[in-house]
N, C-alpha and C positions, 0 to 999 in steps of 0.2 A: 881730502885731507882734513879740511875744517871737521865733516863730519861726524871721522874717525876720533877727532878729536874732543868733539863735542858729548859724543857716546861713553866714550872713557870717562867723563866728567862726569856723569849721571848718578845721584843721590844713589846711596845705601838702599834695598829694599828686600826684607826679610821675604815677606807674601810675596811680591812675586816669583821669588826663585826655590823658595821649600815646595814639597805639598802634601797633604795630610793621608797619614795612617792609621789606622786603628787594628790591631795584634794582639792575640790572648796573650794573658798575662798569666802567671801565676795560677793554680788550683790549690783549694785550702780543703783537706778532708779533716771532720771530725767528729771519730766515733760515738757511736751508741753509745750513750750510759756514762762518756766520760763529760764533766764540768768544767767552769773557770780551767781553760784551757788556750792555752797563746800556741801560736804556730807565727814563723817566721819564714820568709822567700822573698828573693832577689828581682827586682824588675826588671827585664830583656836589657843589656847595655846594646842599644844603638839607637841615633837620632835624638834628637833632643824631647822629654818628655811635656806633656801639657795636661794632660788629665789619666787618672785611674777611674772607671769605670766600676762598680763591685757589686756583681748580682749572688745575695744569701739567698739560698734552699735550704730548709728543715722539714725535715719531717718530725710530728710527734708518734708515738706509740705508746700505748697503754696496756697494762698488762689485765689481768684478771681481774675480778673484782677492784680497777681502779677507776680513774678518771683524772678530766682537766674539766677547768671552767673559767671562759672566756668572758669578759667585760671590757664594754665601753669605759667602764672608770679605772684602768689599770694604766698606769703610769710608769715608765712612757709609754708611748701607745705601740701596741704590741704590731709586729717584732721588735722594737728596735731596740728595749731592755737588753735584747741578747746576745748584740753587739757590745762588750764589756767597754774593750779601747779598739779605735784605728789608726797605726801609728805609722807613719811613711818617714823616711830618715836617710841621711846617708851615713859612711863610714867616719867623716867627720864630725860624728855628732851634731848637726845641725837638724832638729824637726822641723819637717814640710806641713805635716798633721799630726794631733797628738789629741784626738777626738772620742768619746764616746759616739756608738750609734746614735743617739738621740740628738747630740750637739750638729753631729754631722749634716742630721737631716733638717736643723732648722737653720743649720752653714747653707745648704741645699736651696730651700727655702728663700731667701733673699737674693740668690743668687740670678736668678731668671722672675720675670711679669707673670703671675699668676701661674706659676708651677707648684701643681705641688705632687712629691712622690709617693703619696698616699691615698691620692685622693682623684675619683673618678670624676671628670670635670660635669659640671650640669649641659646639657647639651651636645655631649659629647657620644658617640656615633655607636649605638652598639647594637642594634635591630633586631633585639632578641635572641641573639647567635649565644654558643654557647661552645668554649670560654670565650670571652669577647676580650680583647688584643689589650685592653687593660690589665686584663687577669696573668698576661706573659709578662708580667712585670712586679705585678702585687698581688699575695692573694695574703689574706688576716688570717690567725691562728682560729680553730673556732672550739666551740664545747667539745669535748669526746667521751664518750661512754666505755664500758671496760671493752678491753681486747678491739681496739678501734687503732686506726693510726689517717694520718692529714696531712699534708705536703703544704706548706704556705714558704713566703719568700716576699723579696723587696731590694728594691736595688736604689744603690747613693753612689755620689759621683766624687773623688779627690779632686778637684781641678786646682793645678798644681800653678798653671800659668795665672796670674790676675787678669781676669775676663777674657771673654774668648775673642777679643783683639790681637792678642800674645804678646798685649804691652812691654812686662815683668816677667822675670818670673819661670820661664824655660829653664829645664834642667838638663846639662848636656848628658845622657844616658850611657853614652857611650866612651867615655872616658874612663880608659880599663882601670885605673887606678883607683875611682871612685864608685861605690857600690851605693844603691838605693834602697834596703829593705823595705819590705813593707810587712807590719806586723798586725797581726788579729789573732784578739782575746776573744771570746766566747763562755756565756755566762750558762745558766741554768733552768729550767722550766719553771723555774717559780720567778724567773726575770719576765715570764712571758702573761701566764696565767694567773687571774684570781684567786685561785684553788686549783689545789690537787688531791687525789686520794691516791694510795697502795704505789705501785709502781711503776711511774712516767719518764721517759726516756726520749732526749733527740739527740739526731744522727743529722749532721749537716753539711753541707758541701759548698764553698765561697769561692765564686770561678770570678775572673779579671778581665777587665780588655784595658789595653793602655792607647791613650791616642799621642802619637806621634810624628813629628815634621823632620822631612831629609832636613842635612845640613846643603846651606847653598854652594852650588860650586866656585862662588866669586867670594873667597874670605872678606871681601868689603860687606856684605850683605847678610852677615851673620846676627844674631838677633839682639836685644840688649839684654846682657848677662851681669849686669851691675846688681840688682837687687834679686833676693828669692821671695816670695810670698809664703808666711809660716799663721798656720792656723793652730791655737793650742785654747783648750777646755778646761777650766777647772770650777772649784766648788769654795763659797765661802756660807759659813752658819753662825758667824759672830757678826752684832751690828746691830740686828733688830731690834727696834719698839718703835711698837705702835706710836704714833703720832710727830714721830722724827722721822730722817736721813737717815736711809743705811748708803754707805760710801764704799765705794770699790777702788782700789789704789790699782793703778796703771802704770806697770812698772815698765820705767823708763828706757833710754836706747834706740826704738827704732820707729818709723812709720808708721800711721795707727790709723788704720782704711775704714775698720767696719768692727763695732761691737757688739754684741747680742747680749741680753739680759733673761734671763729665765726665771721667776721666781716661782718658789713652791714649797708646801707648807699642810701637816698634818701629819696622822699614822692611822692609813696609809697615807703616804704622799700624795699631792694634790697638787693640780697646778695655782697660783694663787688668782683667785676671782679680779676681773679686770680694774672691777671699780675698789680692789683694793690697792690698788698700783695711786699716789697721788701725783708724782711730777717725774718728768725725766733733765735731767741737767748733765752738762757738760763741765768741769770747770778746769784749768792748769793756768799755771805761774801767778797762783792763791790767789790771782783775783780776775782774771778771765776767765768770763763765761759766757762762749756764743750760743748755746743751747739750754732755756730754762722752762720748757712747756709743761702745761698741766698737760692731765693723760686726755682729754677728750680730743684737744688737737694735736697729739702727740699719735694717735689712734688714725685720726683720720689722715694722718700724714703719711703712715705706714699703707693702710689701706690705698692711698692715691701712687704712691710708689710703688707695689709692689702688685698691685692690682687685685689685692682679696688681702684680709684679716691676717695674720699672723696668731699665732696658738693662745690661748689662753695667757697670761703670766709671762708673755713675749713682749720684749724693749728693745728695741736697737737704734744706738747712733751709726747713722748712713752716710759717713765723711765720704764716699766715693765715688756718688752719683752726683755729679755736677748737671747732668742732663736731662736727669730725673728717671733716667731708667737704668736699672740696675745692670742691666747688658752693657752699658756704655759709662766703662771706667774713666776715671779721671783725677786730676793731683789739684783743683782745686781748694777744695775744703780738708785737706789729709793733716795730719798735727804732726809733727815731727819732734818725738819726744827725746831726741839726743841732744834738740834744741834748748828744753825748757826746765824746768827744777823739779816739778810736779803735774802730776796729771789725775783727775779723779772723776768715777764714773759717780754721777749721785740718783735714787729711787726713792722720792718720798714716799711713805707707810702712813699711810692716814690713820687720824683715833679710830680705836674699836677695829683695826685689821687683826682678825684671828691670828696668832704666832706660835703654834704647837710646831716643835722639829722644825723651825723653815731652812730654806737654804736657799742660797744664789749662785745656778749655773751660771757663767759665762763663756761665751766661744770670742776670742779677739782675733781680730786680722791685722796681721805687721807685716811691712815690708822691711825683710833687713837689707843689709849691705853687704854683698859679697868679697869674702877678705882673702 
């Protein structure tokens, strides 16, 4: 009887009573020849959702007397231009993502120790085979001559849960009332390549897998569904000069896990040279500031974190890694800005930083409150 009693008593526990699936999602076709084009689709309602999955194939085609022309300096690095927005939602208007392909993939980026979705690792196993099991994931756009056509593609991850602990952040899918769109914009050939001549054309197809956990069959053991984890992108081009603070205002309300900074600058676009980045700061409630590093150990902090470089013109504050690896979320160092008055992101611009056109992506990560 103790036993019996004792078992009944036994903590809440999500992991052991779900277990993981992964299910096509969605297929995005879009035709030859058409542009700046959004298509919308609903994600499978059942099970609680944790990540989207999203593998792009394009093909280009060139007609007659035309052509493309592929460069290492094309920004962003091709494909991901052509990714316009990714936008994950539900019917409550609430965004999950609200990302450019490019934002996504340096969301991507931080997200795991030396991963990166573009890049064939050194040492990494390919024996001369051809295609070699990298290539079923990534292949780059390349030159095309007329009357040619090239299949390239590249795949990024939504991860909807905050790390793949499944802390936060689960979204019950199956809750007929509530619907999840997920939306994708798709740009144009000249989002991809340096040049083009006469008439170039992609046709592309954006297929899904979504990963998914049963619900448990013990309502005690259901997961925490307090906060949702919401990733959104935007662009600031007011601020700069040389040898000041440009300031990124951090609009206040919810949890503030992980921020990315992007800077870039020219025509064409360019990402901006490391050593013109001078300091990364943290500051909220006008005079805390636990983050004020010059860029060199600002650099090698990302570098020890993340286990390789981050892109050119890449900043980020890493409130989330209490344990130093970004795999293993945590609520140590997170700011909770429904708490405080203000919040701001600061980038010093050292004298003599080139400033034609520049701009500042950022991707933020917030944990909101589920209402």
């Amino acid at each position: 009887m103790r036993n019996q009693q004792m078992a009944s008593e036994q903590p809440a526990d999500f992991n052991a009573t779900t277990r993981q699936n992964f299910v096509p999602g969605p297929v995005y076709t879009f035709p030859s020849g058409q542009t700046n084009l959004t298509l919308t689709q609903n994600l499978p309602q059942t099970a609680y959702g944790a990540a989207v999955n999203i593998l792009i194939q394009g093909t280009t085609t060139t007609a007659a007397a035309s052509s493309t022309t592929a460069a290492n300096t094309v920004y962003p690095p091709p494909p991901l231009g052509y990714i316009k927005r990714i936008r994950l939602y539900n019917n409550q208007n609430v965004d999950l993502f609200n990302v450019t392909g490019y934002g996504l993939y340096l969301w991507n980026r931080v997200q795991r120790t030396h991963w990166d979705p573009l890049t064939q690792q050194t040492g990494q196993f390919v024996g001369g085979f051809t295609p070699s099991v990298f290539a079923q994931t990534f292949v780059a756009p390349t030159s095309l001559g007329a009357s040619a056509s090239q299949t390239w593609q590249v795949m990024l991850r939504l991860g909807i849960s905050w790390g793949e602990a499944l802390t936060y952040g689960l979204q019950l899918l199956q809750d007929q009332s509530v619907q999840y769109p997920l939306e994708i914009t798709v740009g144009a050939p000249s989002d991809i390549y340096s040049a083009t001549t006469g008439t170039v054309t992609i046709s592309s197809v954006i297929s899904t897998e979504v990963e998914l956990y049963s619900i448990p069959p013990d309502p005690r053991s259901q997961p925490e569904l307090t906060l949702t984890q919401v990733v959104l992108e935007d662009l600031q081009t007011s601020g700069f000069t040389a040898g000041n603070d440009l300031e990124y205002k951090i609009v206040p309300g919810n949890v503030v896990t992980h921020v990315i900074h992007e800077l870039a600058q020219g025509s064409p676009l360019q990402p901006f040279s490391p050593a013109n980045i001078g300091r990364l700061a943290f500051r909220y409630s006008q005079v805390q500031t636990p983050y004020n590093t010059p860029f060199p150990f600002h650099y090698y902090r990302q570098r020890r974190v993340y286990g390789a470089d981050l892109p050119p013109g890449v900043v980020c504050h890493s409130l989330e890694e209490p344990n130093g690896f970004p795999e293993l979320k945590g609520g140590r160092d997170l700011i909770n800005l429904a708490q405080i008055t203000d919040a701001t992101s600061i980038v010093g611009i050292p004298s003599g930083a080139p400033l034609t056109s520049p701009q500042l992506r950022t991707v933020r990560t917030l944990l909101a409150a589920n209402r």
